[in-house]
C-alpha positions in Angstrom: 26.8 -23.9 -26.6 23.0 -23.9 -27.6 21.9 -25.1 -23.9 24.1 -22.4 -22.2 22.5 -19.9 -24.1 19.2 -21.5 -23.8 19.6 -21.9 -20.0 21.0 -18.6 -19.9 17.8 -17.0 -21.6 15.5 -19.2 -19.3 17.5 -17.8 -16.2 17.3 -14.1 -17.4 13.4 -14.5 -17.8 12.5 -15.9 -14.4 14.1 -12.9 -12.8 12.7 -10.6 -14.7 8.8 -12.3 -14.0 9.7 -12.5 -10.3 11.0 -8.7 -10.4 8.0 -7.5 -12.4 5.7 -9.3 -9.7 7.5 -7.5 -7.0 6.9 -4.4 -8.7 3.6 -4.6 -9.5 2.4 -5.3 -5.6 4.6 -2.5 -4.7 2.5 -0.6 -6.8 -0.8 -1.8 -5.9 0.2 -1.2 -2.5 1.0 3.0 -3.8 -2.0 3.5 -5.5 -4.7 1.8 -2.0 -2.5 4.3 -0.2 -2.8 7.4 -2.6 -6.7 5.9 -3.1 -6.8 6.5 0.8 -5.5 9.5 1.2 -7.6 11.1 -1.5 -10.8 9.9 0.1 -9.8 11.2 3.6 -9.1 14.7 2.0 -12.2 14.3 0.3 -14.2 13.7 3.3 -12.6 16.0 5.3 -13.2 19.0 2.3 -16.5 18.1 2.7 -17.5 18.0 6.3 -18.1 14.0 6.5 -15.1 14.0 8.9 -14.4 15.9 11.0 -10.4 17.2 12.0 -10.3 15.0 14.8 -10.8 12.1 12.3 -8.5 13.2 9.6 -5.9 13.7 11.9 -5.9 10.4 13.2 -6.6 8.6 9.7 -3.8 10.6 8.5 -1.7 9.4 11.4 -2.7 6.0 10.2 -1.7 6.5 6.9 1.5 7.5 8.1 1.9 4.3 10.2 1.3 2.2 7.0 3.9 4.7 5.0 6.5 3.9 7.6 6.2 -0.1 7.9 6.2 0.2 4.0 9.4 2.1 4.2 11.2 -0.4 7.1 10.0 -3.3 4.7 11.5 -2.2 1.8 15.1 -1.1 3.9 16.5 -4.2 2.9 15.3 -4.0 -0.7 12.9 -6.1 -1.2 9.7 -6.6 0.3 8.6 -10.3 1.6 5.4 -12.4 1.5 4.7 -11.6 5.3 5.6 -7.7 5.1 3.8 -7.1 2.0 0.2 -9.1 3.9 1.0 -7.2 7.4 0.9 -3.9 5.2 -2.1 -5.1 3.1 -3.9 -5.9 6.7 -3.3 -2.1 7.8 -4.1 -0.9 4.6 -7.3 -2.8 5.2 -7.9 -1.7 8.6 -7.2 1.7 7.6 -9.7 1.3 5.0 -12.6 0.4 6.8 -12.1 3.2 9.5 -11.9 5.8 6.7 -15.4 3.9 5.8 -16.7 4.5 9.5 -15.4 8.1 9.8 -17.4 8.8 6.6 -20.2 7.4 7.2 -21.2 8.2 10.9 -22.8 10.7 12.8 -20.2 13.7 12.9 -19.9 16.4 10.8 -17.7 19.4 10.8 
């Protein structure tokens, strides 16, 4: 009776570790994208991009929002999803980097 309880216990533990990783990449992906966002409003409140750049790095932001939202459609997001959305989120990144840092202004 021990061991089923034990086994039991052991079973119950592992799913919640595998659920609490799951959540926290789900959340680290959240907080790059709100990190994003806040820098392109930022840059665009202060003339370092201009309104043809927001828009498009909003449009951007939007693509990743809507592969996030496909991924998770069947619940859970997988390995490969969660790196294809990390690689946009990191493309995404450095062109909110160039629209800052170049020669336009508004």
């Amino acid at each position: 009776m021990k061991k089923i309880v034990f086994a039991a216990a052991m079973i119950g533990a592992m799913f919640t570790a595998i659920i609490a990783e799951a959540h926290s990449h789900n959340h680290n992906i959240a907080k790059r994208q709100h990190q994003q966002r806040a820098r392109i409003h930022h840059g665009a409140r202060s003339g370092e991009i201009t309104r043809h750049e927001a828009k498009h790095l909003n449009m951007q932001q939007r693509h990743i929002q809507h592969t996030k939202r496909v991924a998770m459609a069947d619940g859970c997001m997988s390995p490969r999803e969660r790196q294809r959305i990390q690689h946009q989120q990191h493309h995404a990144n450095r062109s909110i980097y160039k629209a800052k840092h170049n020669r336009y202004y508004r």
